[in-house]
C-alpha positions as CSV (number, residue, x, y, z in Angstrom):
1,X,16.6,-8.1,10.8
2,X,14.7,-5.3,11.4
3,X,10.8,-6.0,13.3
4,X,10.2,-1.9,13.6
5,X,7.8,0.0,11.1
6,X,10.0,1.5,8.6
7,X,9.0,3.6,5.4
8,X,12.3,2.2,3.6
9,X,11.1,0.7,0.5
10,X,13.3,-2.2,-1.0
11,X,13.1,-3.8,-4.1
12,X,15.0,-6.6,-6.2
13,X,15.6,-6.7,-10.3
14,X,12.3,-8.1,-12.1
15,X,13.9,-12.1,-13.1
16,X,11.2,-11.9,-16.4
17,X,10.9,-8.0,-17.6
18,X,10.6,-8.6,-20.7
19,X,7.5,-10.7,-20.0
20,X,4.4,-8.8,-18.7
21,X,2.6,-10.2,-15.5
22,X,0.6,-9.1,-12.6
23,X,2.0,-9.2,-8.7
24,X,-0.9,-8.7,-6.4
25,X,-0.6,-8.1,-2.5
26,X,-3.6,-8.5,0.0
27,X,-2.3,-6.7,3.7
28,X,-6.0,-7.5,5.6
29,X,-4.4,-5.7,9.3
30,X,-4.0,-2.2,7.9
31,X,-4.2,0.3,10.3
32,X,-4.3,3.7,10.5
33,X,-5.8,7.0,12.6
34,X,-8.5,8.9,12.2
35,X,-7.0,12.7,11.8
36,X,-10.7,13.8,13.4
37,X,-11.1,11.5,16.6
38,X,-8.3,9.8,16.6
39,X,-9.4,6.3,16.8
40,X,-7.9,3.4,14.9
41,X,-9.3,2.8,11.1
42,X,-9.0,-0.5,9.6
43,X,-8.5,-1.6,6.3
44,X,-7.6,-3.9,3.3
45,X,-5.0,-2.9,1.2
46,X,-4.6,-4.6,-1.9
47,X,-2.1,-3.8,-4.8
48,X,-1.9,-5.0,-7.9
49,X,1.1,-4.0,-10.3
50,X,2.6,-5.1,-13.5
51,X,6.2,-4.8,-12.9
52,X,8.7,-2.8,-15.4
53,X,12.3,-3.4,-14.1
54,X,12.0,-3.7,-10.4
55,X,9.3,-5.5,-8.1
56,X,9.0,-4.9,-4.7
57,X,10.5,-6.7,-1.9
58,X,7.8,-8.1,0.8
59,X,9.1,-7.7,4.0
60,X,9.7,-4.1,3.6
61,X,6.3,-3.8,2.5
62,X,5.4,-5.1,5.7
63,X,7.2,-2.6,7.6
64,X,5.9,-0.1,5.1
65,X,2.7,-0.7,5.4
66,X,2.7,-1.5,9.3
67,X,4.8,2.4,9.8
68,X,1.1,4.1,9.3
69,X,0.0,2.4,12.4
70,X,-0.2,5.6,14.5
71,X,-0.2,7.8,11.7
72,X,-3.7,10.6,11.3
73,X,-5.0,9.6,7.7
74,X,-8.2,10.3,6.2
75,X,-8.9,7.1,3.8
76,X,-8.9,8.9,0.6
77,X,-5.1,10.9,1.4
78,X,-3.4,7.2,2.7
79,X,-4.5,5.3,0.1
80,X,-3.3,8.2,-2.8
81,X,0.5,8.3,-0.5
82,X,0.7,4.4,-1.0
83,X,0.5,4.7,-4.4
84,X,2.5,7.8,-5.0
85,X,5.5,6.0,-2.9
86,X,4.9,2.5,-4.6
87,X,5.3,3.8,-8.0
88,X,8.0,6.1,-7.0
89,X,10.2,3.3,-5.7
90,X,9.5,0.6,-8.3
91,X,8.5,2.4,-11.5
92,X,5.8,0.0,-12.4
93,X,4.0,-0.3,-16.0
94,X,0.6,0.1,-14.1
95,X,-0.4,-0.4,-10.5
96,X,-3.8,-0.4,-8.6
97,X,-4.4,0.2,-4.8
98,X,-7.3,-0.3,-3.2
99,X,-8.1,0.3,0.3
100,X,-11.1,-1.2,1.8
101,X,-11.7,0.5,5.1
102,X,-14.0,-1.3,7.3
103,X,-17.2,-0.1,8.9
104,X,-17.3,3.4,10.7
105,X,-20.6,4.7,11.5
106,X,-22.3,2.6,9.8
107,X,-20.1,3.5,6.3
108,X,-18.0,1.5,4.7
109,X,-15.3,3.0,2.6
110,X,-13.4,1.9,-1.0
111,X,-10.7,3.7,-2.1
112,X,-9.3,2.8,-5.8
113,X,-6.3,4.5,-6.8
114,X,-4.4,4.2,-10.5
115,X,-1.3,4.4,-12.2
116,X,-0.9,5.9,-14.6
């Protein structure tokens, strides 16, 4: 059982595909680095998909998630990657990341990305 940041997605066979629903995902310790000064930014990250034939397996989120930890990512660029690798593992119908970054000089940042 692996506890180490990993960007190996898993997922499992969708148990109602031909029945549309919504999986949302709240991660509120999202951290990653600031490509500029190299501090830590924090954020939510929420997704929100309507799954075709696969969903996505939680604990390798986790470890998904947890691998940009001491990655340099401006907010806009990781939040675009998240979706680009979600969809690319899963194959969704539609999904919808947003990443709320916390307070940074007095700015707080919302990132909404779509697919399709």
């Amino acid at each position: 059982m692996s506890t180490e940041p990993s960007k190996q997605l898993e997922t499992f066979p969708n148990p109602k595909p031909d029945r549309p629903y919504t999986i949302t995902f709240e991660c509120p310790e999202f951290t990653c680095v600031c490509p500029k000064t190299g501090q830590p930014d924090f954020a939510t990250i929420r997704i929100e998909y309507v799954p075709d034939q696969l969903c996505i397996e939680l604990k390798s989120l986790k470890l998904y998630l947890w691998s940009f930890r001491n990655e340099g990512h401006f907010h806009e660029a990781v939040t675009n990657q998240i979706l680009d690798e979600l969809v690319a593992v899963c194959k969704p119908k539609e999904m919808l990341i947003e990443g709320e970054f916390y307070v940074r000089g007095g700015i707080q940042t919302t990132i909404d990305v779509q697919y399709p």
